[in-house]
Biopython code that builds the backbone (N, CA, C, O; Angstrom):
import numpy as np
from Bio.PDB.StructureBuilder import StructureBuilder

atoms = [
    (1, "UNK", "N", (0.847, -1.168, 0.000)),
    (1, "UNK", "CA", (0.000, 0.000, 0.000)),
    (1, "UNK", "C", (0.896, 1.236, 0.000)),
    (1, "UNK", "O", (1.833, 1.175, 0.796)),
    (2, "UNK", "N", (0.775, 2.570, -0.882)),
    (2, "UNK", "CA", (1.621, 3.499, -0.963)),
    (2, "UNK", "C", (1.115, 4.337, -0.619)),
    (2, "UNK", "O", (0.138, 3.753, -0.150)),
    (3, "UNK", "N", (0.945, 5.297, -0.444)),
    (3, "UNK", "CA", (0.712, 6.913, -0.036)),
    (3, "UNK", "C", (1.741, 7.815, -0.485)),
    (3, "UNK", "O", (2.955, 7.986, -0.380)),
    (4, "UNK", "N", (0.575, 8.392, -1.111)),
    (4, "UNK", "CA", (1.642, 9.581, -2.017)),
    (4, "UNK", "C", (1.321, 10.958, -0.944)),
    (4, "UNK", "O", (0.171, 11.375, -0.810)),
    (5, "UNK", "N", (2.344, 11.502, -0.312)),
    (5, "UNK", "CA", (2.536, 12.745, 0.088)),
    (5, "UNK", "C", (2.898, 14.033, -0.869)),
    (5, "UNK", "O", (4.059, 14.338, -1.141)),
    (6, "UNK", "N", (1.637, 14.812, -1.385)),
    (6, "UNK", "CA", (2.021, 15.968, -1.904)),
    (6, "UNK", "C", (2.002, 17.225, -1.029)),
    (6, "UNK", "O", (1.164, 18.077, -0.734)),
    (7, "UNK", "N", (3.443, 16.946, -0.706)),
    (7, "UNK", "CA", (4.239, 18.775, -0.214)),
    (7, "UNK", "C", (4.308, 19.617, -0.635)),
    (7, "UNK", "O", (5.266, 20.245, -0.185)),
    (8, "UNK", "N", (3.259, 20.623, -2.087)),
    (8, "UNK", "CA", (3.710, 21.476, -2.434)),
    (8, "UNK", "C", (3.997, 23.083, -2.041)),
    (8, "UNK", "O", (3.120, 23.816, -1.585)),
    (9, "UNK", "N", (5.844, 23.642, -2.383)),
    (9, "UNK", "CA", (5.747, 24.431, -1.328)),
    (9, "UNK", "C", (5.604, 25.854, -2.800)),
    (9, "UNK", "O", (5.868, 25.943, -3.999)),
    (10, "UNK", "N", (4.956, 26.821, -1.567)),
    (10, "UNK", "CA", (4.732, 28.015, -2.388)),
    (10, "UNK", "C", (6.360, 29.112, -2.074)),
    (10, "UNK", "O", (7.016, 29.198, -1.036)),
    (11, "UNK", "N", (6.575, 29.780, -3.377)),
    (11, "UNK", "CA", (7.888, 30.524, -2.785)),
    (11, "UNK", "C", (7.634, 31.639, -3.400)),
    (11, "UNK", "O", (7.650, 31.840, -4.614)),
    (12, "UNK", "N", (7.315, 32.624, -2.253)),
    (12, "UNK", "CA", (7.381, 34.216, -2.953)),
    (12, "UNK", "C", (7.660, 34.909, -3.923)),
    (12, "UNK", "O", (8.595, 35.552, -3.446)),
    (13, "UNK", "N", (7.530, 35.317, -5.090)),
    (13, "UNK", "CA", (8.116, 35.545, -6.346)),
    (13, "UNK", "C", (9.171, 37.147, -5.546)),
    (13, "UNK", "O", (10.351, 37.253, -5.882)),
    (14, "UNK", "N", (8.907, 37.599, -5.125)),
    (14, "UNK", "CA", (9.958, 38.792, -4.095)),
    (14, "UNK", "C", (11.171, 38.029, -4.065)),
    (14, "UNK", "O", (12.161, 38.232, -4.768)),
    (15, "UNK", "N", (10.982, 36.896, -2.968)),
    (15, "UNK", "CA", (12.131, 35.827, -2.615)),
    (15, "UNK", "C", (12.902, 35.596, -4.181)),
    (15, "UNK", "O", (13.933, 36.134, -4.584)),
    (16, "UNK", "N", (12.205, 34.817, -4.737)),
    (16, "UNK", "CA", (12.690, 34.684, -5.946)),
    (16, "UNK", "C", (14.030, 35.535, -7.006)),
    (16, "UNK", "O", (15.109, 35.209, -7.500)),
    (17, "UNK", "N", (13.252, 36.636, -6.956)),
    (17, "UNK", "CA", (13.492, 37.756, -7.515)),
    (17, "UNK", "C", (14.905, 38.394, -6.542)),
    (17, "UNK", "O", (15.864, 38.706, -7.248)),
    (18, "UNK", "N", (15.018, 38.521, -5.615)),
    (18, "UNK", "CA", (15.599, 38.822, -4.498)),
    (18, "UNK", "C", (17.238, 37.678, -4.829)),
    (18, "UNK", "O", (18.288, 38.057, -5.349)),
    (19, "UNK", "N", (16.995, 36.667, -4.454)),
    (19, "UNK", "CA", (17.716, 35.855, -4.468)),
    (19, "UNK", "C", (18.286, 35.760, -6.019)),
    (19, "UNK", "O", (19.441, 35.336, -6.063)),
    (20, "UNK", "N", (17.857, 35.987, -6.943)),
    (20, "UNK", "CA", (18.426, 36.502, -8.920)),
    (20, "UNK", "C", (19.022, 37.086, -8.527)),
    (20, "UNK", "O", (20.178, 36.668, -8.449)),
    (21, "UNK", "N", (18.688, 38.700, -7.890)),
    (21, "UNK", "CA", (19.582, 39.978, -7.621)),
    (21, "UNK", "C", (20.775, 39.857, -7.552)),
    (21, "UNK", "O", (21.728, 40.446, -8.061)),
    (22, "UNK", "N", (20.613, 38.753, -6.638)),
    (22, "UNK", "CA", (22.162, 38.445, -5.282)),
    (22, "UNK", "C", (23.182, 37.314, -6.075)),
    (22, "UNK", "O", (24.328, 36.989, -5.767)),
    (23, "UNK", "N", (22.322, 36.836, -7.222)),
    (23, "UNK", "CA", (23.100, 35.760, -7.984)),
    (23, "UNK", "C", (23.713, 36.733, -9.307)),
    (23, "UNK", "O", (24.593, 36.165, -9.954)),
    (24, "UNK", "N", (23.429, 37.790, -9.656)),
    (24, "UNK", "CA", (24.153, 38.148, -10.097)),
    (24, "UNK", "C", (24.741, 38.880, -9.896)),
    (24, "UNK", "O", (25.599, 38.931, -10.777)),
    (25, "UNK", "N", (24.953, 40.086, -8.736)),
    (25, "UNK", "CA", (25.451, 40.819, -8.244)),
    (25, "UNK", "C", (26.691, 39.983, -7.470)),
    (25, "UNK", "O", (27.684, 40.694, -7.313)),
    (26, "UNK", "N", (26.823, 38.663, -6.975)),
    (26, "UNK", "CA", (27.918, 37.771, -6.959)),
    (26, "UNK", "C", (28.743, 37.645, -7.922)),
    (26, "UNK", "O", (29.939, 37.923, -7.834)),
    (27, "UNK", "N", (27.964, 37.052, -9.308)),
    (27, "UNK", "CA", (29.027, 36.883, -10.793)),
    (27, "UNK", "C", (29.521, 38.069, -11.170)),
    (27, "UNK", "O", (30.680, 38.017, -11.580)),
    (28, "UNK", "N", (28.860, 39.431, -11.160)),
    (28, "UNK", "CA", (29.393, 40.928, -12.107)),
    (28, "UNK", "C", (30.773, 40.827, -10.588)),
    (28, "UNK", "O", (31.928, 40.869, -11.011)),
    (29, "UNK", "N", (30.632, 40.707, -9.011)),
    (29, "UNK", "CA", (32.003, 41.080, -8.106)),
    (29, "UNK", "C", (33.095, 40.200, -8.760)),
    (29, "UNK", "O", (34.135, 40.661, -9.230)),
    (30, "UNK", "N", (32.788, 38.991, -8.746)),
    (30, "UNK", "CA", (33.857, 37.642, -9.342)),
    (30, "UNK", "C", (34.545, 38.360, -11.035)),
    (30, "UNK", "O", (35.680, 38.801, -11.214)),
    (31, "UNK", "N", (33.540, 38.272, -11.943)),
    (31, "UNK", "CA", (34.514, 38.969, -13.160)),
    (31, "UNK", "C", (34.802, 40.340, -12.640)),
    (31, "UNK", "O", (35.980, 40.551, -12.927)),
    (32, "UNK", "N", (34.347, 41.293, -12.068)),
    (32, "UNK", "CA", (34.969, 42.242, -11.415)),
    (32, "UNK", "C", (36.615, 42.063, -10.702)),
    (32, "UNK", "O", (37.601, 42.793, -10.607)),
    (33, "UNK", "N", (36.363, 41.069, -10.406)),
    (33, "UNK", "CA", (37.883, 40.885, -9.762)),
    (33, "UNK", "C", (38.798, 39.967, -10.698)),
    (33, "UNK", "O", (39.976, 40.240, -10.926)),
    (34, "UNK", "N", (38.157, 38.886, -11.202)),
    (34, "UNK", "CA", (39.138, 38.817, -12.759)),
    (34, "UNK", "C", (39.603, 39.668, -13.242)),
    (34, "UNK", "O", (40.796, 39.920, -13.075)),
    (35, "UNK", "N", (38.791, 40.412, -14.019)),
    (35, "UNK", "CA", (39.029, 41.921, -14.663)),
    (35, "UNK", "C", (40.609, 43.171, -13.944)),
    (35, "UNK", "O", (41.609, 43.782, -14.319)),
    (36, "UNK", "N", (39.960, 42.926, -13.002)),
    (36, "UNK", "CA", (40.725, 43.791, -11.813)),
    (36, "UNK", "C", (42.167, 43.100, -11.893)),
    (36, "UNK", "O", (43.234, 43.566, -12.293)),
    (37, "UNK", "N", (41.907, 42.066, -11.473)),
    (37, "UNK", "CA", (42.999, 41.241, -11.565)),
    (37, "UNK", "C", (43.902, 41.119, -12.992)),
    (37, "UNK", "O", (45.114, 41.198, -12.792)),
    (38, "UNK", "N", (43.645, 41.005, -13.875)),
    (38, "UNK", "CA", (44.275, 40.478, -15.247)),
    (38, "UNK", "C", (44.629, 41.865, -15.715)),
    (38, "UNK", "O", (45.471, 41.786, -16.609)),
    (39, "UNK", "N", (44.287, 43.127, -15.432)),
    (39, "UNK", "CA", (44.423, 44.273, -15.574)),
    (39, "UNK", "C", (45.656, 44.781, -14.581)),
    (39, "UNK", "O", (46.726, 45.070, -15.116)),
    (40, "UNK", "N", (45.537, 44.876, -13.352)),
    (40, "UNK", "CA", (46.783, 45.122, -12.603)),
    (40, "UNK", "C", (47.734, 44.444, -12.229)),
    (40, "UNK", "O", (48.852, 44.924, -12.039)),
    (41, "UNK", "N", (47.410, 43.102, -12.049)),
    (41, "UNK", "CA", (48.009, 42.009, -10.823)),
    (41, "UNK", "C", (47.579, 42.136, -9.716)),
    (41, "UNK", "O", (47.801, 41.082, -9.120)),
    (42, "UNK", "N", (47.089, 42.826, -9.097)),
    (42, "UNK", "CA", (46.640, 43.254, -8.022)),
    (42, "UNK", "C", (44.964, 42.770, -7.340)),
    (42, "UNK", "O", (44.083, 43.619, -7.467)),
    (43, "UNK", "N", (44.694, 41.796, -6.837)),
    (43, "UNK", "CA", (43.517, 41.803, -6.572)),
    (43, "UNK", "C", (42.706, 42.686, -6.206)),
    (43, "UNK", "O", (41.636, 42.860, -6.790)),
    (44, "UNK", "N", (43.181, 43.542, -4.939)),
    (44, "UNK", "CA", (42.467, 44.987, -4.660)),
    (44, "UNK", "C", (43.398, 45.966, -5.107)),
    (44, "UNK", "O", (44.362, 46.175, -4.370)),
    (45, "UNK", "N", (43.265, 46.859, -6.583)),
    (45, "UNK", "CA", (44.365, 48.056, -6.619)),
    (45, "UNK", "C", (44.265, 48.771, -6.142)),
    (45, "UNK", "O", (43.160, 49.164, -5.769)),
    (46, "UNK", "N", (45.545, 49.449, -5.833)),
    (46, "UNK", "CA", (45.851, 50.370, -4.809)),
    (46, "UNK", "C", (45.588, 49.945, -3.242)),
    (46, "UNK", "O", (45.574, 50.738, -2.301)),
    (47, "UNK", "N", (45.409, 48.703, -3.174)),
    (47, "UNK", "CA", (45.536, 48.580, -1.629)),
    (47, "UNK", "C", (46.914, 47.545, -1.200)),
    (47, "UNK", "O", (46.859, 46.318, -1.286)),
    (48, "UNK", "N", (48.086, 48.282, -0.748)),
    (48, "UNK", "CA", (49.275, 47.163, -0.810)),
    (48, "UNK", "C", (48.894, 45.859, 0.550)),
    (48, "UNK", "O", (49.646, 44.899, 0.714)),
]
sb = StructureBuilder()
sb.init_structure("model")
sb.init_model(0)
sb.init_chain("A")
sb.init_seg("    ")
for serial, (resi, resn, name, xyz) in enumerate(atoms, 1):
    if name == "N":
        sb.init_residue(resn, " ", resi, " ")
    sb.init_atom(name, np.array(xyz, "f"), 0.0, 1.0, " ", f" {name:<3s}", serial, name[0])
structure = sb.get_structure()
């Protein structure tokens, strides 16, 4: 005998949206610091 448990969960489209923001505002810092990097040598320029 099986029983199917449907958990479906609801997720804020805000949340959603929110959490995109932060996923790309992560990738533009990362090539930001490639960039930064392959450009000076320097991970932070001007900070020795």
């Amino acid at each position: 005998m099986s029983t199917q448990n449907n958990n479906t969960r609801n997720i804020d489209p805000e949340k959603v949206t929110a959490e995109r923001l932060n996923g790309y505002a992560a990738l533009f810092g990362c090539i930001a610091l490639v960039g930064a990097y392959a450009t000076t040598g320097q991970i932070i320029p001007g900070f020795v």
